[in-house]
Structure formats: structure tokens, C-alpha cells
N, C-alpha and C positions, 0 to 999 in steps of 0.2 A: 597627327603625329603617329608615327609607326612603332609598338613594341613588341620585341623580339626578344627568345633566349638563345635564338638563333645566330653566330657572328653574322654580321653585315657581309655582304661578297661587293668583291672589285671584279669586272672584267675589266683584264688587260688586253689591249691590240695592239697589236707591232708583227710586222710580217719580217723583222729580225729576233730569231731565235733565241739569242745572245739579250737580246732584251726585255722579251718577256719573260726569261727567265729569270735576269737579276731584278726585274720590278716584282716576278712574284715573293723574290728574299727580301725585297723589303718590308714589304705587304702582310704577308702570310706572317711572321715573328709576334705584329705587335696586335695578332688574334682576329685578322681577317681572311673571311677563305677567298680564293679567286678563282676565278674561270678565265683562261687563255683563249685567244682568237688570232688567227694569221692574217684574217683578212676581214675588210668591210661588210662583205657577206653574211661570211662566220660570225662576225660580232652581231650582227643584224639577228641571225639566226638564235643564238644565243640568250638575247635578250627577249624571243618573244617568247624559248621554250621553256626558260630558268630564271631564279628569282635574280636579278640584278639590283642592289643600290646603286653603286657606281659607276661610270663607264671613264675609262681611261686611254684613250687611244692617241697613238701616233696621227700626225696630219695625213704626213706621206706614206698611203697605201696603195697596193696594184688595183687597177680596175675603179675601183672606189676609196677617195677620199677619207680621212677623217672628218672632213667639215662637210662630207656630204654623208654620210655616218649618222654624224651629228642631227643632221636636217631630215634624215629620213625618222630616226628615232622621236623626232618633235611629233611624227605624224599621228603614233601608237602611245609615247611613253615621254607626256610631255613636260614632267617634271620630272625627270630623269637627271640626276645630274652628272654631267658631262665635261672631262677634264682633257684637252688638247697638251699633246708634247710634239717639241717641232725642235729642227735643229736650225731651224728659218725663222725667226719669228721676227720675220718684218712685219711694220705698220701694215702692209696690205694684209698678213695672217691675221693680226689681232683684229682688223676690222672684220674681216669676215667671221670670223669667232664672236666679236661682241653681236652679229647682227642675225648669228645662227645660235644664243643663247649661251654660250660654252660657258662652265664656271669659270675657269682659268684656263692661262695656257701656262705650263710648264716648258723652261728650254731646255733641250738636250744638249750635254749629256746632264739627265736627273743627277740632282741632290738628293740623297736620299731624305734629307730632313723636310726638305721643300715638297716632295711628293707625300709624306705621311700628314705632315701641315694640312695640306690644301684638302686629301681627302678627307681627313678629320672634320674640315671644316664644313665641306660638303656635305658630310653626313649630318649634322649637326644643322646645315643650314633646311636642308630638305627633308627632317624627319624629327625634328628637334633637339634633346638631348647628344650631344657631340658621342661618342664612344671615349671613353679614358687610356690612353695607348702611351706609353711612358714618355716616347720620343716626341710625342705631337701635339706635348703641351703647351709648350712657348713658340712665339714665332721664330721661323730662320733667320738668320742674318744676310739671308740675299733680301734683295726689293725682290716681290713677286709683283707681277705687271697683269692682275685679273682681268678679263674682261666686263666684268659687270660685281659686283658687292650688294 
């Protein structure tokens, strides 16, 4: 179990500008810092220079994948936990997500409820003690469809 007086950090990934900016408004408010990435790379890069808890990335990236993202990060940082957003989420996404670790897949476009949920829970599952975040006490009222629990 990891303690910190440090907030937790989310990087987000999405090589739409427009969305990693509204997932930092959501993020940032309820007292987590975040780190932005455009790309697979970036995020790559990101996570081996800076302290990351959570990783949050779109599937569909240029060059590199989310779920290869995801698969490279198992190699260095292998309980890392790692939350997939797709505006695809076919049964073939969710498989590959369950069989590359992912916490959950989030669908686009985010709920804002459903993205502070999941990473709450995330944090909470991978480090113990959840964070106390006002929004992210109860569950949403969508089904979320995790890959693994």
C-alpha cells in the first residue's frame, strides 16, 4: 500500500485536444493532478519519467494503440492501473482489454460520473485506501462493463 500527501496523478491520453482537456476538468476539481499525452509515445514517455497512479487512455491512437500502450506499460509498470476509453467498444475491444490487463473500459463520449467512479476505484484497488472525492462516492447509474474486478 502506497502513502502519499502528494494528490494521486491521472495521465490522460487522447490525441483529441478537445478531450483531454475536458477529462482534465473533470479530474483535476475533485483533487487529482494530471499529466496530458497526445500520443502512445508520450504516454510511454511520461510514465517512465513521472510519478503516474493511473493511466487513462483512449484505444484509438496514431502510430500506437491504447491497447498496445497498455501492453507495453505491463513490461515496466506492471501494476499500473490502466483504464481504456473507446467509442468502439465491441466485444472484440473488451477482449483484448481483458487479455492485456485493462481495469475497465470506459465508452465515449465519458460520463463524467463514470470516469471519476472507476478511477476512484482504481486507485483504491491498487494502492488501498480509495481517495475520498465527493462525486465518486456512489456508483453511476450506467452498467459499467470492466474488464476484470
Amino acid at each position: 500500500m502506497v502513502t502519499t500527501t502528494e494528490p494521486y496523478s491521472v495521465l490522460i491520453t487522447d490525441d483529441d485536444p478537445a478531450c483531454r482537456q475536458s477529462m482534465k476538468e473533470i479530474i483535476e476539481p475533485q483533487g487529482f493532478s494530471t499529466l496530458l499525452a497526445e500520443s502512445g509515445e508520450e504516454a510511454l514517455d511520461i510514465v517512465q519519467h513521472h510519478t503516474v497512479h493511473v493511466v487513462v487512455t483512449d484505444v484509438n491512437l496514431p502510430r500506437i494503440s491504447g491497447l498496445e500502450v497498455l501492453k507495453m506499460l505491463r513490461q515496466f509498470r506492471e501494476q499500473l492501473p490502466c483504464i481504456l476509453m473507446t467509442a468502439d467498444a465491441t466485444a472484440e475491444v473488451m477482449r483484448q482489454a481483458f487479455l492485456a490487463h485493462a481495469y475497465s473500459v470506459i465508452p465515449k463520449p465519458v460520463n463524467k460520473h463514470v470516469v471519476l467512479y472507476t478511477v476512484v476505484r482504481a486507485i483504491g484497488r491498487a494502492y488501498g485506501q480509495p481517495p475520498a472525492t465527493p462525486q465518486a462516492t456512489q456508483p453511476p447509474a450506467e452498467t459499467l462493463n470492466p474488464p476484470r474486478q
